[in-house]
C-alpha positions, 0 to 999 in steps of 0.5 A: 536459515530455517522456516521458522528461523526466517519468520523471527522478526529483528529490532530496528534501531531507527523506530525501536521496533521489530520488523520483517523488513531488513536487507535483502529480499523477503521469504515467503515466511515474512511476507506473510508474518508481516501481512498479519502485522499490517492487518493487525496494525491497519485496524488499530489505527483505524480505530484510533481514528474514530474517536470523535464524530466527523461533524465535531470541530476541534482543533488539529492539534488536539486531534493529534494528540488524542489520536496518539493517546488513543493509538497507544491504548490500542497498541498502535506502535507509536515512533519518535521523530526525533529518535528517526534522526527527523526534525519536527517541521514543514513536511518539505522542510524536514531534515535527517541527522540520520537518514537520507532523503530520497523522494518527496512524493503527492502522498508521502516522503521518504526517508533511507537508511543506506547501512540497513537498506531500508527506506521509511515513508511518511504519510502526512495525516492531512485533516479537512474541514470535517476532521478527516484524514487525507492522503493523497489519493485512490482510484474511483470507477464512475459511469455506466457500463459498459460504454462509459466508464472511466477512473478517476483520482478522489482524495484518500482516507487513512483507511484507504491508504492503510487497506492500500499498503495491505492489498499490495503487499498481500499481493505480491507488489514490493513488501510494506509493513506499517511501521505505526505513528509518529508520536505526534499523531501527524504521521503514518510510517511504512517500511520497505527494503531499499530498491534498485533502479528499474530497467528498461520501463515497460519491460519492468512495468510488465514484470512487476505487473505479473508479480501480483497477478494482475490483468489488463482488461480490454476496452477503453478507460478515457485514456486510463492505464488500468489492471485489476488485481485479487487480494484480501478476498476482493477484486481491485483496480490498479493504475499511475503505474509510472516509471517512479513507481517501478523500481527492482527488488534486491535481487534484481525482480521488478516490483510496485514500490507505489500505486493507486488502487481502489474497490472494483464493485460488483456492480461494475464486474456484472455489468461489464464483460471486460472488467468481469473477464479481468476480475475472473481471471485475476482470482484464478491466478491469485489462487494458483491456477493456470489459467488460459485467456481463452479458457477462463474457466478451466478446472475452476469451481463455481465456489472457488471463484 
């Protein structure tokens, strides 16, 4: 199969849309033709979120529905529950003529199809008592460097989630593609091929970690198991690496299927001498250069990093 050949996205009969993400193991040339369908997608519905002001009291359902309305105007692909095989009900109570059951998680619950070798997850746009959706959740750095730092878990906004899915994506955890929206308005579906059973766990949890480049930084976090990884154009924090979120590509590879990330600051990246070590050589790394521990600078210009 040729470059161009394995860039051609095929349709998925499942959300009747085309996709990057079917059997096997992505190229190259897809992971990086489904990144800019995820950014493309993640702006999209962003957008398709802002329709009202946070302080205007409306009721879910007619949130929901003007979200779709506004979804499809912005070309928000937009998917029937229905035609996923899914029944229309309590998250925890949904059942599928068509797809497998495999997980419910904090954030999300997903959905396999065994034939095709993918797996669907649905986000459930959770909305709070000011009209913001929710998801699960991100990290957040808080305290004053560089003795009194700790992570902490906030509730996540669609944006969070949809900058999440791109980030990992971009930076080489399990390939993701944002499916779009139930037509209903009440969920975010993503796409990922269908991985296999980790190994041994820290084994795997170190391999997956190397695939996106990302470094542990020295010092203590309260307890917290922490990376910093480079994608997008920033430097991000990575953690809840647990063995649910550590599974092996198709070809066997280790790979994040999950995580939750959040922004690491430049406020905590000047302040800190170890998070600002991380962040250094994490870039670099992103960049395609070997790096030394003990030479974080080597053969690096000031305007590359």
């Amino acid at each position: 199969m040729n470059e161009q050949q394995s860039t051609q996205p095929q349709l998925d009969f499942i959300t009747g849309r085309s996709s990057y993400i079917y059997r096997g193991v992505a190229s190259i040339a897809e992971r990086q033709a489904c990144a800019e369908l995820n950014r493309q997608r993640a702006c999209a519905i962003k957008e398709s979120a802002r329709e009202y002001a946070p302080s205007e009291s409306i009721p879910r359902d007619v949130w929901a529905a003007s979200f779709a309305r506004r979804s499809k105007l912005l070309e928000v692909p937009l998917i029937s529950l229905s035609g996923m095989g899914l029944s229309d009900t309590d998250v925890e109570a949904m059942c599928s003529v068509k797809l497998g059951n495999v997980g419910f998680g904090r954030e999300a619950t997903a959905w396999e199809d065994e034939q095709e070798g993918v797996v669907y997850k649905l986000f459930d746009l959770k909305m709070d008592d000011n009209l913001k959706g929710t998801i699960g959740y991100k990290l957040v750095m808080q305290g004053r460097p560089p003795d009194e730092v700790e992570i902490v878990q906030v509730p996540a906004s669609i944006d969070d989630i949809l900058d999440k899915i791109c980030i990992l994506h971009e930076a080489g955890a399990c390939p993701t593609e944002i499916a779009g929206l139930t037509d209903d308005g009440k969920y975010l579906v993503v796409k990922q091929p269908k991985c296999l059973p980790l190994g041994d766990f820290r084994t795997d949890q170190r391999a997956a970690v190397e695939a996106m480049n990302a470094i542990s930084p020295k010092g203590s976090y309260r307890g917290n198991e922490l990376w910093v990884f480079y994608a997008c154009e920033k430097s991000w924090i990575l953690g809840d690496l647990h063995s649910k979120n550590i599974m092996r590509l198709p070809n066997g590879a280790p790979t994040i299927i999950d995580a939750l990330t959040g922004p690491l600051s430049d406020y905590y990246i000047t302040l800190h001498p170890k998070l600002s070590e991380a962040a250094v050589r994490a870039k670099a790394l992103s960049l395609g250069y070997q790096v030394a521990p003990d030479d974080l600078y080597q053969n690096i210009s000031d305007d590359e990093l």
